[in-house]
C-alpha positions as CSV (number, residue, x, y, z in Angstrom):
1,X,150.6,115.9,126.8
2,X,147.1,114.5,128.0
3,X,144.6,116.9,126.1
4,X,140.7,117.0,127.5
5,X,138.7,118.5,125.0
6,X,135.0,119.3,125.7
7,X,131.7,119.3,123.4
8,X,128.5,119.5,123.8
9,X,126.4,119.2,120.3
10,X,124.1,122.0,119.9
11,X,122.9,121.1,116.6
12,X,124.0,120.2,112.9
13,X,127.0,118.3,113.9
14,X,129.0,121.5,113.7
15,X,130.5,121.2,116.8
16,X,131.9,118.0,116.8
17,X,132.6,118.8,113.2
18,X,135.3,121.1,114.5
19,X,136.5,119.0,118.0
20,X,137.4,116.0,115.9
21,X,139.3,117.2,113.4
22,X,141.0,119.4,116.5
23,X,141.2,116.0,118.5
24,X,142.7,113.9,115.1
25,X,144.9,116.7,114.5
26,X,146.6,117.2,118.0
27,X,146.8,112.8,118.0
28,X,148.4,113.1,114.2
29,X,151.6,115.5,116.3
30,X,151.8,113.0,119.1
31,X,149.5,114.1,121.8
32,X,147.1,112.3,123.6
33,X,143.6,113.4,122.9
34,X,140.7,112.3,125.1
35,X,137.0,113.9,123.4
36,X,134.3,114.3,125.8
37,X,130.9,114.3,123.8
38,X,127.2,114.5,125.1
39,X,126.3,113.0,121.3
40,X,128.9,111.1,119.6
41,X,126.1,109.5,117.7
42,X,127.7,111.5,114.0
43,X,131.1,110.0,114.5
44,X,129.9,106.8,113.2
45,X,129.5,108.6,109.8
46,X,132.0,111.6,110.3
47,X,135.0,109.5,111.8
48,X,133.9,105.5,111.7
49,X,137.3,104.4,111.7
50,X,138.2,106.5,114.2
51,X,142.0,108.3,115.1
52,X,144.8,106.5,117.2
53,X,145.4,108.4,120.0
54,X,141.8,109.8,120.7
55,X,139.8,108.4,122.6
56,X,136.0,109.2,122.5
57,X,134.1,109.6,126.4
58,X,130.6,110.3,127.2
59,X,130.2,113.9,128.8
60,X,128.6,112.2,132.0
61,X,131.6,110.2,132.7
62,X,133.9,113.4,132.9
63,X,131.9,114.3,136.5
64,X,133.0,110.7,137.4
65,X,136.8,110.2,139.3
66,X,138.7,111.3,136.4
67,X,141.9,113.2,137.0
68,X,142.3,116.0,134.4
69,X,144.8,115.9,131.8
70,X,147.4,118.3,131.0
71,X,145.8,120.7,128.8
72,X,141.9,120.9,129.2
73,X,139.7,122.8,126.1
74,X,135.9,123.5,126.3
75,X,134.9,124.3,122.9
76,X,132.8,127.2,122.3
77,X,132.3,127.9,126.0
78,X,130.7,124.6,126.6
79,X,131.6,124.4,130.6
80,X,132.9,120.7,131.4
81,X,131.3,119.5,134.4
82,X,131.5,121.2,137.7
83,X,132.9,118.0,139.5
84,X,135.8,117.7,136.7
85,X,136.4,121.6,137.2
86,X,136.4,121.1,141.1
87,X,139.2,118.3,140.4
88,X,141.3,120.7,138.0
89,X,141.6,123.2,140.4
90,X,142.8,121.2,143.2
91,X,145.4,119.4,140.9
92,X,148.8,119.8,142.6
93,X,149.8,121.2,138.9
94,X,146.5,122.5,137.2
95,X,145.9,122.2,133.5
96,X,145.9,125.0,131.1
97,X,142.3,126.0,130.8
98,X,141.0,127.0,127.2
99,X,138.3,128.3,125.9
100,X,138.2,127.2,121.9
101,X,136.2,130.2,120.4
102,X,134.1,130.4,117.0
103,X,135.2,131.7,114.0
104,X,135.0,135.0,112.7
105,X,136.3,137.6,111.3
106,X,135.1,140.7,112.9
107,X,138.0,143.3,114.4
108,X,136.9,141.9,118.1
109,X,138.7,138.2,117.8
110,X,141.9,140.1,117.5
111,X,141.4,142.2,120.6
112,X,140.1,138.8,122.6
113,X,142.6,136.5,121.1
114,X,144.9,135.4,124.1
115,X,142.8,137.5,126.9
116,X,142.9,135.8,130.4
117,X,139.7,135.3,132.5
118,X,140.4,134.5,135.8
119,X,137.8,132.5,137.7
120,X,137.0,133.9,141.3
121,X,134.3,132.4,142.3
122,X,132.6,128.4,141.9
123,X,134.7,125.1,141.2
124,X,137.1,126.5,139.3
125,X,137.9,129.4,141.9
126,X,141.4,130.3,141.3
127,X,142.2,128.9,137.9
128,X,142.6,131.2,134.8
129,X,140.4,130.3,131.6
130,X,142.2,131.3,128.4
131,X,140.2,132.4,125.4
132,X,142.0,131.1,122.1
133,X,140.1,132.8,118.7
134,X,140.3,131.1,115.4
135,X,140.9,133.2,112.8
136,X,142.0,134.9,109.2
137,X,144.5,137.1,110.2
138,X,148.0,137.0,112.1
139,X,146.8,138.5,115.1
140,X,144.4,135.5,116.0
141,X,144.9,131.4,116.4
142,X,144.2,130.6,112.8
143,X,142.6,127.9,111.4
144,X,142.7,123.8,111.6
145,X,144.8,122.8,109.0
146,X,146.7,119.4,109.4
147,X,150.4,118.8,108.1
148,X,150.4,117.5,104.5
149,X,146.9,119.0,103.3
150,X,147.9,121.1,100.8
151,X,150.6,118.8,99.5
152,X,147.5,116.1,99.2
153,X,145.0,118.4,97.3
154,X,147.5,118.8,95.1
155,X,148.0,115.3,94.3
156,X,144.5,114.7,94.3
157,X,142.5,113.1,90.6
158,X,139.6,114.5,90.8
159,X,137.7,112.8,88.2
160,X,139.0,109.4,89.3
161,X,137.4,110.0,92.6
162,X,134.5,111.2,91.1
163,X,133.9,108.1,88.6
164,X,134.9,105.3,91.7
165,X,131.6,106.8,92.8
166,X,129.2,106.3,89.8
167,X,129.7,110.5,89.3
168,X,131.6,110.8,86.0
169,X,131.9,114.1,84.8
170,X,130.2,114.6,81.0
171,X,132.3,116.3,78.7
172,X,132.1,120.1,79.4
173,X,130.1,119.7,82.3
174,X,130.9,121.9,85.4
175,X,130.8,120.1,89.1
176,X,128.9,122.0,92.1
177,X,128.6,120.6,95.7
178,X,125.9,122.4,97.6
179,X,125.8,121.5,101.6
180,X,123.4,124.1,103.0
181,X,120.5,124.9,105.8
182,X,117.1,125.1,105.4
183,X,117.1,128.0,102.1
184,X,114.5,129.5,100.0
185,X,117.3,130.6,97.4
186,X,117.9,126.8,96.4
187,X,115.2,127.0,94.0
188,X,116.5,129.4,92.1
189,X,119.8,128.4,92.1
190,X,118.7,125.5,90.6
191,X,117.2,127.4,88.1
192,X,120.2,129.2,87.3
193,X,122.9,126.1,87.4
194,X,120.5,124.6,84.7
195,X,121.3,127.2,82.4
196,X,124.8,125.3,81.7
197,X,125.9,121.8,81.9
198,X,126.2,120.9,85.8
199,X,126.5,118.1,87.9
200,X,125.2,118.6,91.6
201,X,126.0,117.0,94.5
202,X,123.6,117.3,97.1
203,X,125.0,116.6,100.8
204,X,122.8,114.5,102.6
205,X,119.9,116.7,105.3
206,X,118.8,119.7,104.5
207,X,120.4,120.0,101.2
208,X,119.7,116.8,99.6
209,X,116.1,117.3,100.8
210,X,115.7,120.6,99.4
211,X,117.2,119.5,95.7
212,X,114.8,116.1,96.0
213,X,111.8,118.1,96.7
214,X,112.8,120.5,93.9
215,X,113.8,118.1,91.1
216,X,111.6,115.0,92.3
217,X,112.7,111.6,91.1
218,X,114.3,112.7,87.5
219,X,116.8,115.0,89.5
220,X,117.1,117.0,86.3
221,X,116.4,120.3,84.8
222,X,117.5,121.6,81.7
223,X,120.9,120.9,81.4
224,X,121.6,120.6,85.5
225,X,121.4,116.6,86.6
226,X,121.5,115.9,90.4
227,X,123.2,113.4,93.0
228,X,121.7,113.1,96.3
229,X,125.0,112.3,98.2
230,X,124.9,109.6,101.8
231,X,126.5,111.2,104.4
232,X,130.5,111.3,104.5
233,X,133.0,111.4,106.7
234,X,135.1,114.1,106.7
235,X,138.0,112.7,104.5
236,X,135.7,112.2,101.3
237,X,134.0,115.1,102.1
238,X,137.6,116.8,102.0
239,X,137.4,115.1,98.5
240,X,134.3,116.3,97.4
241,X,135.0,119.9,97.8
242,X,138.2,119.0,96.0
243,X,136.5,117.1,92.7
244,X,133.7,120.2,92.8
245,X,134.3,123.9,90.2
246,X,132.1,125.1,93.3
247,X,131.1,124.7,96.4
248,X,128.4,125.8,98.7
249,X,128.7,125.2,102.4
250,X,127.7,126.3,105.7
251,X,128.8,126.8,109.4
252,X,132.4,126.3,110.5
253,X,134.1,123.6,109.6
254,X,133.2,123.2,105.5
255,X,133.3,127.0,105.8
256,X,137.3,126.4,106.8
257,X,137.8,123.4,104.6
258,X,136.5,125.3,101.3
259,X,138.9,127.5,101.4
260,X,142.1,124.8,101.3
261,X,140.3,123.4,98.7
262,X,141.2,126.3,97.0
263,X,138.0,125.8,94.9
264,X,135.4,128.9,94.5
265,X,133.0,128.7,97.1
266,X,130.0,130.5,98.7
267,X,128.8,130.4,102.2
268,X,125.7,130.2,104.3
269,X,126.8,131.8,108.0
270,X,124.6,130.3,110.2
271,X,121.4,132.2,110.8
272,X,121.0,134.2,114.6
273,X,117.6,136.0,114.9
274,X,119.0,139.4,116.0
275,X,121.1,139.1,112.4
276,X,123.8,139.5,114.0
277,X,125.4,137.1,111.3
278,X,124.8,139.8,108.7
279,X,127.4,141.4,110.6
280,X,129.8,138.3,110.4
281,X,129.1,137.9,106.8
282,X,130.5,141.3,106.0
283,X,133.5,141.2,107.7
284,X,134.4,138.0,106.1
285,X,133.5,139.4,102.9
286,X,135.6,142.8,103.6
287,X,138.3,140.6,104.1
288,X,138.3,138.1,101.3
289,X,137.5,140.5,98.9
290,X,140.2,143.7,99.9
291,X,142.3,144.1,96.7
292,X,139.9,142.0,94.6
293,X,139.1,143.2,91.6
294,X,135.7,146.2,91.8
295,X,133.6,144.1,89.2
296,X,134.3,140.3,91.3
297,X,133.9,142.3,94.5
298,X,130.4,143.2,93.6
299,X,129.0,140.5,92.5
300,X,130.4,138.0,95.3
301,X,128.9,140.3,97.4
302,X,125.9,140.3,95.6
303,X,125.5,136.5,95.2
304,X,126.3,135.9,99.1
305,X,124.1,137.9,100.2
306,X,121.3,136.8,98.5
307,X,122.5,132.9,99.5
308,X,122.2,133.9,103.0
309,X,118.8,136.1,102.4
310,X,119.9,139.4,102.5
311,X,119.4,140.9,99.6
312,X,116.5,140.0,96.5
313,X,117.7,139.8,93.2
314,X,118.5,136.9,90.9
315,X,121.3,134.3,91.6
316,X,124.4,134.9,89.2
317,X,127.8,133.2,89.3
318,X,130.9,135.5,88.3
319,X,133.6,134.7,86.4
320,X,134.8,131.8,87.2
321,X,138.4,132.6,86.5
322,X,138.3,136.0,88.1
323,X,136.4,134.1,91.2
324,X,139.1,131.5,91.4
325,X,142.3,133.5,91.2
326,X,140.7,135.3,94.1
327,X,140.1,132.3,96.1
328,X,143.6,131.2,95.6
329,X,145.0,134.8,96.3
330,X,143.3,134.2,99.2
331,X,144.5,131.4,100.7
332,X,148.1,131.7,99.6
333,X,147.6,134.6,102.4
334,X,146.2,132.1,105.1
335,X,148.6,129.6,104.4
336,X,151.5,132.2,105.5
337,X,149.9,131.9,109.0
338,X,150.7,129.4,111.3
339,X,148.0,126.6,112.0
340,X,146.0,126.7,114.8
341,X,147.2,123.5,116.5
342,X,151.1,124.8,116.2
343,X,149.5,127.8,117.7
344,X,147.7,126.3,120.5
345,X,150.4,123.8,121.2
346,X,152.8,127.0,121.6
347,X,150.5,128.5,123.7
348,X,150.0,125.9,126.3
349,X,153.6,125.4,126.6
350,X,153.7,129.1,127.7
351,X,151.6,129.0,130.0
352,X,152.5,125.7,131.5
């Protein structure tokens, strides 16, 4: 099928984070992807050698005289253009309409997952919009995962991708990957990661900022050294949260892709100024932590919440063995779920 998948960049690349490895995923099964993008400007670092079968469009040429595909996707309720709407609805066979959600975990993705929204009124008058909910559980869409990933992590030399790239592990020396926001706790994480030997890699923006203007040129305290990191596209990132003991990451997308690493790994949610993403940060947390054991379940709480400024109190790491086993638990129980391409490819075909 022809697939129109719409994105408009709101900011921090998290968007078309997401869309691309959705668009590369659906090409990698044999569709036909085409990616309609108001900035493709970070594909020339995220993707720069591209995907055969997607094709990447300017948002202003969808209102153009383009007939709509098969399947047509507006990411995070982006609304494609009225004109290409207007031309879906008078299709003599109109495409399935879906709205691609954001992630969570709260109760209300399972209730939403799959709802219809029929338009009645504007260019899309008599078309039904389908909301389709990423998510952790069985009830939802599930997450992006493409065929082969977990096969591939398991293959994967860590320390020979680590030393192609002038970042050789010293002996006993733990690995850290920190892509973050704007956060007043990376100071004293730095101060506690220098307590034990640790290589950090700093993504590049807001992270590899905060760590230069922390460590200054020497990029060292104590026993911590630092590596300010270009940016990557998202296969050697994939590698990076693969070579790191731990990762820190943000948003969606590294959110997701942390967890397949299998690797233990804390999270900055996106900030909202109603905190509403204190909200989203528990019921993550609820979830990945049911059945862990009292001891680990504190003090993962603990240590996200003061990443993500909601609690005071000094940074701590747990266990690292207790903290992985968990992680893996975790996502031997995700990978029991379908992806959620095989779920939205299933899902169009019903409604087709």
């Amino acid at each position: 099928m022809l697939w129109d998948l719409f994105c408009r960049v709101v900011d921090n690349f998290g968007d078309v984070g997401v869309c691309w490895r959705a668009a590369a995923d659906l090409a990698s099964r044999g569709e036909r992807v085409r990616l309609w993008l108001d900035d493709a400007s970070a594909l020339t670092w995220m993707a720069p050698t591209g995907h055969a079968g997607v094709a990447v469009h300017g948002w202003d040429a969808a209102a153009a005289h383009v007939a709509p595909g098969d399947v047509v996707i507006e990411a995070f309720g982006c609304d494609p253009p009225a004109a290409f709407v207007e031309r879906m609805a008078r299709a003599p066979r109109p495409p399935v309409w879906i709205n691609l959600e954001y992630l969570s975990a709260e109760p209300y993705v399972e209730r939403s997952h799959g709802l219809p929204s029929p338009q009645l009124s504007g260019a899309g008058g008599g078309l039904t919009k389908w909301f389709f909910y990423p998510g952790f559980t069985p009830a939802t869409g599930g997450l992006l995962r493409e065929r082969g990933l977990i096969e591939r992590l398991a293959r994967f030399d860590r320390d020979q991708w680590l030393a192609t790239r002038g970042l050789a592990r010293r002996p006993g020396e733990r690995v850290v990957s920190l892509f973050c926001y704007d956060n007043p706790a990376v100071a004293p994480l730095l101060d506690a990661l220098a307590d034990e030997p640790t290589l950090l890699l700093a993504a590049a923006g807001p992270a590899a900022m905060q760590v230069d203007l922390a460590l200054g040129l020497s990029r060292m305290r104590r026993h911590l050294r630092a590596a300010l990191l270009p940016y990557l596209p998202q296969t050697e990132y994939d590698c990076l949260l693969g070579a790191s003991d731990v990762n820190f990451v943000r948003g969606e997308d590294s959110f997701v892709r942390a967890q397949w690493a299998g690797r233990p790994f804390v999270w900055q949610i996106y900030p909202q100024d109603d905190a509403a993403h204190a909200a989203k940060l528990d019921a993550f947390l609820d979830r990945f932590l049911a059945g862990a054991p009292s001891g680990l379940a504190v003090a993962l709480r603990g240590l996200w919440h003061g990443w993500n400024g909601l609690s005071s109190g000094p940074v701590q790491l747990p266990d690292a063995a207790a903290w992985q086993s968990q992680v893996l638990a975790w996502r031997d129980g995700l990978l029991a779920q379908a992806d959620l391409i095989i779920q939205l490819m299933g899902f169009v075909e019903e409604r087709r």
